[in-house]
C-alpha positions in Angstrom: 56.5 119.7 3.7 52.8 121.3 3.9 51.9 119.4 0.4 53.2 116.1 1.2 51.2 116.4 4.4 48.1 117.2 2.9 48.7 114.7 0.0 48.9 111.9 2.5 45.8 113.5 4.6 44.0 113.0 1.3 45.0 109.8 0.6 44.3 108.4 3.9 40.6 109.5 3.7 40.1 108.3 0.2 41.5 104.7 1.6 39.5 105.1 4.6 36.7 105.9 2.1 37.2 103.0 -0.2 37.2 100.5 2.8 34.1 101.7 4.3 32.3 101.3 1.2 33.7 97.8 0.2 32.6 96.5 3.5 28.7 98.5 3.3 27.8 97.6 -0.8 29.0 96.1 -3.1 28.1 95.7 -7.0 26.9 92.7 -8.8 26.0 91.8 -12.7 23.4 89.7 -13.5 24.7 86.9 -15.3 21.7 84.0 -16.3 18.2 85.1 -16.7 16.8 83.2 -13.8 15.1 86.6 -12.7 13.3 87.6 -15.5 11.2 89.8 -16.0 12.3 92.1 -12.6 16.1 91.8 -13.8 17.8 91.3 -16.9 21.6 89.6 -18.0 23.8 92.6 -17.6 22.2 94.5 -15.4 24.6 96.1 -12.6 22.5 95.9 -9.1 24.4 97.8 -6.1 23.6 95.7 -3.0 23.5 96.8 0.7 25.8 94.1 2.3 25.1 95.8 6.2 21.0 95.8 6.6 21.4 91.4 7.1 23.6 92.0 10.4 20.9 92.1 13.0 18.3 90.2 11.1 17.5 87.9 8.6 16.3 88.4 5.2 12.8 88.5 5.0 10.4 87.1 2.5 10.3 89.0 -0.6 13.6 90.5 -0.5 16.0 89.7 -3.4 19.1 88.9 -1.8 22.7 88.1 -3.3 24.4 85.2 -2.0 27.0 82.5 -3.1 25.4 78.9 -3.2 26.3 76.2 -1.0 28.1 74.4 -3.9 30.5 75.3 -6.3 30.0 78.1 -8.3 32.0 81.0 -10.3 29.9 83.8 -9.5 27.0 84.4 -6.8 23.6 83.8 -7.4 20.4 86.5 -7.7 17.2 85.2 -5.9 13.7 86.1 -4.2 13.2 84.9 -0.4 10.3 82.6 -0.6 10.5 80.6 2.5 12.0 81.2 6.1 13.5 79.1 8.8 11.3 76.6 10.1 8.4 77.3 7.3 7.1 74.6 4.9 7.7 75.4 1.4 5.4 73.1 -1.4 5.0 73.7 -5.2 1.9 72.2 -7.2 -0.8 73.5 -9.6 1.3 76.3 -10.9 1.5 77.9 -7.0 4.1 78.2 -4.4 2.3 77.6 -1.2 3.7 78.5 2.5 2.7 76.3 5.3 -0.2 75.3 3.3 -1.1 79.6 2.3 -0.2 79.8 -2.0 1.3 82.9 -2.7 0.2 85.3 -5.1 2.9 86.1 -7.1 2.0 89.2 -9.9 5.5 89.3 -10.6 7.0 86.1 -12.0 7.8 85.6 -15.9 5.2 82.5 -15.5 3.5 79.8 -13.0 6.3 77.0 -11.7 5.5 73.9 -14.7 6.7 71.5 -11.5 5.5 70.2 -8.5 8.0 69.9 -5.2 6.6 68.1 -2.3 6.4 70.0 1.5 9.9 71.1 2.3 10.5 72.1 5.9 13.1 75.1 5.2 15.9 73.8 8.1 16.8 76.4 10.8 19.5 79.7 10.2 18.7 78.9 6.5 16.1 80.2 3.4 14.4 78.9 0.3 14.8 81.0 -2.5 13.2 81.0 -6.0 14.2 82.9 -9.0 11.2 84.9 -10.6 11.5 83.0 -14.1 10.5 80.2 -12.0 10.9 77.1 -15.2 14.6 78.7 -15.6 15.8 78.9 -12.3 18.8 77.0 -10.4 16.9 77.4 -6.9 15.9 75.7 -3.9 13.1 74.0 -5.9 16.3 71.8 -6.9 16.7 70.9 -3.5 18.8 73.4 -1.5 18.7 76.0 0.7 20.9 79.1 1.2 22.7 79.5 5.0 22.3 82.4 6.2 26.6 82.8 6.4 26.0 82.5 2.7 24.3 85.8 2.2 26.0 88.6 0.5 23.2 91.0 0.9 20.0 92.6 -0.6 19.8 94.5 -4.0 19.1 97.6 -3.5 18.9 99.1 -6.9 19.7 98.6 -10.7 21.9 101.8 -11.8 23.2 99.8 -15.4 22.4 100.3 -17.9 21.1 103.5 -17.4 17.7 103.0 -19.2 16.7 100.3 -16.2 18.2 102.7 -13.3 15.4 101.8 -10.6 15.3 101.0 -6.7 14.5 96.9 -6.5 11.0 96.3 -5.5 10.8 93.8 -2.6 7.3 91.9 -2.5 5.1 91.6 0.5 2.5 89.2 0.8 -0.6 89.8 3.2 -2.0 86.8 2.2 0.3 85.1 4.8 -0.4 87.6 7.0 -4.4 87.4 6.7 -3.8 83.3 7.3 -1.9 83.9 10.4 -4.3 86.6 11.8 -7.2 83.8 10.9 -5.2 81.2 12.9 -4.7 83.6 16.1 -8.3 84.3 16.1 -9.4 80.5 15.7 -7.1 79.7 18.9 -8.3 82.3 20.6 -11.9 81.5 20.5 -11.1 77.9 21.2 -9.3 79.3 24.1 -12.7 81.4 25.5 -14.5 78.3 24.8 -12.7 76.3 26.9 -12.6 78.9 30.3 
């Protein structure tokens, strides 16, 4: 009687186990080559399905989600633009309510031009990093943020490409905003 109690003790935590990590990560292969260089077809990427729960992505972050149209498998893409930002390709640069981006780790510069886009609200624009191979929002869609799966959190196949993802930052945004504040604050001692 001991054994069968202890045989179900131990099966109950290895199912409680399983659940809790099927509902925290979950893993995903890379299937096209939209990502290239940063991720190859094959690659095994586990992905942190909990960190989107109290906020949104943010830019930078490569994220996993399934595409609001039909589609066998999920898609693998960057977070370029967020809700209520204006997203615009032309001359080879993404540009972000009128700030390009500098982008050091794309395969190559976008070869198209996509006029301003206002990214609609509770949704983001996503590009893939081989930017001229790449089923994206420069296509004409965004992803909902119900579609998310969640963010890649690192490559462990095969084992030669084991590596935590790099998620980009980009202060160039960051330095534009600060410049705006500053201009709209002087205007505002002007005018006292």
């Amino acid at each position: 009687m001991k054994i069968l109690r202890e045989v179900g003790i131990t099966i109950l935590i290895a199912v409680v186990v399983f659940v809790c990590l099927r509902l925290t990560v979950q893993s995903y292969t890379v299937v096209m080559s939209s990502m290239e260089p940063n991720f190859q077809e094959g690659e095994c990427i586990m992905v942190n399905k909990v960190c989107y729960r109290s906020a949104g992505p943010q830019r930078g972050e490569v994220i996993i989600f399934d595409p609001p149209f039909n589609s066998q498998y999920p898609f693998i893409k960057r977070v370029i633009g967020l809700p209520g930002e204006t997203v615009e390709i032309k001359d080879g640069k993404v540009s972000i309510n009128g700030t390009p981006l500098e982008e050091e780790y794309i395969m190559a510069p976008p070869n198209y031009t996509m006029s301003a886009t206002e990214v609609p609200e509770n949704e983001y624009f996503v590009l893939g990093d081989n930017r001229n191979n790449s089923t994206d929002s420069s296509k004409g869609w965004t992803v909902p943020r119900d579609n998310i799966i969640g963010k890649a959190w690192f490559t462990y196949w095969p084992p030669s490409r084991l590596k935590v993802v790099k998620h980009y930052s980009y202060p160039e945004l960051n330095e534009a905003g600060e410049q705006e504040m500053m201009a709209s604050h002087s205007f505002e001692v002007q005018l006292e």
